[in-house]
Structure formats: structure tokens, C-alpha cells
MARBA-3410 file (N, C-alpha, C, O; in Angstrom, 1 decimal):
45
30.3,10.4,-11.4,29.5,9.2,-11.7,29.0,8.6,-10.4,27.9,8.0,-10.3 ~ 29.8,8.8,-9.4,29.1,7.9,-7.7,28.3,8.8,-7.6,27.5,8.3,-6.9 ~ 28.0,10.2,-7.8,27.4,11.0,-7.5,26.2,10.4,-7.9,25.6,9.9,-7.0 ~ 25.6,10.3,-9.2,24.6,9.9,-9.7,24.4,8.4,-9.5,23.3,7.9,-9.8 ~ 25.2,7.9,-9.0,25.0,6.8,-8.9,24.0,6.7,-7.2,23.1,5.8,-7.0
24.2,7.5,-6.3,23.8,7.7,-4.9,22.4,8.3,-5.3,21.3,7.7,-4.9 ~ 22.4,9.5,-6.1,21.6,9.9,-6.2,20.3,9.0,-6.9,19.2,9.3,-6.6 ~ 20.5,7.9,-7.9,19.6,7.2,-8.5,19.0,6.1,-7.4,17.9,5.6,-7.4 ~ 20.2,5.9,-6.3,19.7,4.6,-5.7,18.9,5.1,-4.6,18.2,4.2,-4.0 ~ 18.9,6.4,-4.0,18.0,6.8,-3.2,16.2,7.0,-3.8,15.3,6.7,-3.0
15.8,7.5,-5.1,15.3,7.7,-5.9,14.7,6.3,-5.3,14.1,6.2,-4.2 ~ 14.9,5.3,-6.2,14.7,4.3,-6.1,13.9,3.6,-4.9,12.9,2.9,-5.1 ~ 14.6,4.1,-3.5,14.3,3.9,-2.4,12.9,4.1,-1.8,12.1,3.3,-1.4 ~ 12.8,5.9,-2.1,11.8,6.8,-2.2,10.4,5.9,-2.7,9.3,5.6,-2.2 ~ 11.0,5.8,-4.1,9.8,4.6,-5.1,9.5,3.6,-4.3,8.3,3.3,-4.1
10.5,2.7,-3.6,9.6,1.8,-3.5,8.9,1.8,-1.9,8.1,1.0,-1.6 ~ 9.3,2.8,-1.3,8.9,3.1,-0.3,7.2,3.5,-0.5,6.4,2.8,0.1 ~ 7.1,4.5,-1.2,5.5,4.9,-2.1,4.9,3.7,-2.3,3.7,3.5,-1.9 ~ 5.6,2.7,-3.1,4.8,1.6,-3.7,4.3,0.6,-2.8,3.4,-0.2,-3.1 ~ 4.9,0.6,-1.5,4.4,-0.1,-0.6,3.6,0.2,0.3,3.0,-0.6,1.0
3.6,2.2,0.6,2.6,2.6,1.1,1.3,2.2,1.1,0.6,1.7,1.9 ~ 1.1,2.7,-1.0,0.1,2.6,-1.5,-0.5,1.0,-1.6,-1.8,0.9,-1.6 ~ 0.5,-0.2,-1.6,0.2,-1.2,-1.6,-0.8,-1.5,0.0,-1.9,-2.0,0.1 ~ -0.1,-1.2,0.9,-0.8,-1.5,2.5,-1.6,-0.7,1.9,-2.1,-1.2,0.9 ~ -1.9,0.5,2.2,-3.2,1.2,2.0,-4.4,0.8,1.3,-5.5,0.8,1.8
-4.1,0.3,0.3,-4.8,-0.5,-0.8,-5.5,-1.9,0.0,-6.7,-2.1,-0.1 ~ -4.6,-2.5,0.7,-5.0,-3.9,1.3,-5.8,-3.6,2.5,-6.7,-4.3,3.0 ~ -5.5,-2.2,3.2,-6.4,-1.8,4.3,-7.8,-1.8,4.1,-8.7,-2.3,4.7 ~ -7.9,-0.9,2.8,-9.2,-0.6,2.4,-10.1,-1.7,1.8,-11.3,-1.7,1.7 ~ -9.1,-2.6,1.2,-9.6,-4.0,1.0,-10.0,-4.9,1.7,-10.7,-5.8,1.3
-9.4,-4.9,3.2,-9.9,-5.6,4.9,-11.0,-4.8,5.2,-12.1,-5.2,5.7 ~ -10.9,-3.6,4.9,-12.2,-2.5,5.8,-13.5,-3.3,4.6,-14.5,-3.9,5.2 ~ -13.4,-3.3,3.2,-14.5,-3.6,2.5,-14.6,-4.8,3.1,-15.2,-4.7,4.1 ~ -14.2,-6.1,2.9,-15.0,-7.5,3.7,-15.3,-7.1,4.6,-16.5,-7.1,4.8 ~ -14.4,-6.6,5.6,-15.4,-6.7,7.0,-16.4,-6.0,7.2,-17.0,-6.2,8.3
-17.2,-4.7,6.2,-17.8,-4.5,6.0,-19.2,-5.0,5.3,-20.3,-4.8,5.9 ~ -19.0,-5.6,4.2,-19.6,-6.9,3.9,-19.8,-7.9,4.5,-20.8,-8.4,4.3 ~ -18.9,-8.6,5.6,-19.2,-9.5,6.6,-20.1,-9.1,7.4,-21.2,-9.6,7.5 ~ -19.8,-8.2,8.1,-20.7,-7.3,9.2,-22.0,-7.4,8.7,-22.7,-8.3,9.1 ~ -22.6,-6.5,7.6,-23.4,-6.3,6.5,-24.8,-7.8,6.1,-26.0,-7.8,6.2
-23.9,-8.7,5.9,-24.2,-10.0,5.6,-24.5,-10.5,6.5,-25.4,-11.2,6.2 ~ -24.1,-10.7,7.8,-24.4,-11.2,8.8,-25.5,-10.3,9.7,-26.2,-10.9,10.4 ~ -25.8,-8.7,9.7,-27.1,-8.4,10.1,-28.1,-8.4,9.1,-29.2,-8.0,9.3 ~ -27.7,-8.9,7.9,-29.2,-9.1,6.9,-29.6,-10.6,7.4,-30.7,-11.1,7.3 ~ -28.1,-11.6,8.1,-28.8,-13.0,7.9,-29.2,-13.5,9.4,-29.7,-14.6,9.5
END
């Protein structure tokens, strides 16, 4: 049972490790889009 028990909580780890990758990554590409748009917006104005 501790066996599975180690093994579920690494798992776990893994996951949330991914989920915060993809979370920054996500918000990166969401700063790259405004400041793209800002940039954008400001040589049209």
C-alpha cells in the first residue's frame, strides 16, 4: 500500500508540475499578445 501510495503522490507532482507549465506558457503568450497590440496600436496612433 505505501508503495502506491508514493507512487500516486509523485503522479500528482508530475500533474501539477504540467499544469503550471502550461499555465505560464499560456500567460507568456497572453503578455506577447498585448504587447503586441500595444506596440501595434501605438504605431497606428
Amino acid at each position: 500500500m505505501s508503495n502506491f501510495k508514493t507512487i500516486s503522490k509523485t503522479n500528482c507532482t508530475k500533474e501539477l508540475l504540467m499544469l503550471s507549465t502550461l499555465r505560464s506558457n499560456e500567460m507568456e503568450k497572453q503578455e506577447k499578445q498585448i504587447v503586441f497590440i500595444v506596440t501595434f496600436s501605438t504605431g497606428l496612433g
